[in-house]
C-alpha positions in Angstrom: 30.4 9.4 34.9 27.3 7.5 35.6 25.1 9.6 33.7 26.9 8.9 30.6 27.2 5.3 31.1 23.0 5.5 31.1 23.3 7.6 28.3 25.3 5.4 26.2 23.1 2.3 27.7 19.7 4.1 26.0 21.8 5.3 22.7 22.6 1.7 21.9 18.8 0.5 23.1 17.8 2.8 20.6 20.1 2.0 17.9 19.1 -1.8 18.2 15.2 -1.5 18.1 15.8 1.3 14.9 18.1 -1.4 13.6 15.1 -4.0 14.4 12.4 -1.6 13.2 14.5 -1.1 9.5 15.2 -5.2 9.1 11.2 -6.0 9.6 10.4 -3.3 7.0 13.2 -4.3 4.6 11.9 -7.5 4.6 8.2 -6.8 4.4 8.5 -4.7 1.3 11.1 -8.0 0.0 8.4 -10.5 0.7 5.0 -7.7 -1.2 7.4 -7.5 -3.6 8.0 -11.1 -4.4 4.4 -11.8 -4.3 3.3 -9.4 -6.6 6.0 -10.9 -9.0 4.1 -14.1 -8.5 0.8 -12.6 -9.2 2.5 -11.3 -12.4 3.4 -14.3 -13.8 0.5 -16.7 -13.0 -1.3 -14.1 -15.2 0.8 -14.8 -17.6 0.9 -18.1 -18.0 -3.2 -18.5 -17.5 -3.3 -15.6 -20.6 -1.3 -18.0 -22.8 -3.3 -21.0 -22.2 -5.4 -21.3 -25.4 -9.2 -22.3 -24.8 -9.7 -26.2 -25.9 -13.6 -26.6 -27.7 -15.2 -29.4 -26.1 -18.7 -30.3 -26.4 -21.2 -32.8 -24.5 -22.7 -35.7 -25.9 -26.2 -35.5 -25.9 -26.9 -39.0 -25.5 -24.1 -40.3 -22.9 -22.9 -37.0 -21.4 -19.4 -37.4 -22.3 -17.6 -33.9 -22.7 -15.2 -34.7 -26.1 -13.7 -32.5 -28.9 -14.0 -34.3 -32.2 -17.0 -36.9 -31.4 -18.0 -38.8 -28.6 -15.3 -41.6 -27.6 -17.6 -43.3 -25.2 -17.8 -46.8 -26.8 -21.0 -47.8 -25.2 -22.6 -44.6 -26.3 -25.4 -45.2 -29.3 -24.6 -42.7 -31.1 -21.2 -44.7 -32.0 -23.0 -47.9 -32.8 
């Protein structure tokens, strides 16, 4: 009688850490999976950005895309 009182002592000691063991990997391969879904999509979005041309005025160093805004520059005078 005592030996199967140990016996059903380990089987549920066992059964808990394999219980613990399956949650921890569950939720590891939840959370890899969630951030490669992020990585996914921030790719995304940075691929549909579209390039803006800006250039620098020589003269005041002002980056601009038409012409330089800077009112005290000389070119604008």
């Amino acid at each position: 009688m005592e030996n199967l009182v140990y016996s059903v002592i380990f089987s549920l000691n066992k059964i808990f850490w394999l219980v613990i063991i399956l949650l921890i990997i569950w939720y590891g391969f939840k959370f890899i999976e969630k951030r490669n879904k992020n990585l996914k999509n921030s790719k995304k979005n940075n691929d549909d950005k579209e390039n803006i041309e800006a250039f620098q005025c020589k003269v005041c160093g002002l980056w601009s895309t038409e012409s330089c805004d800077n009112e005290k520059c000389p070119l604008n005078n």
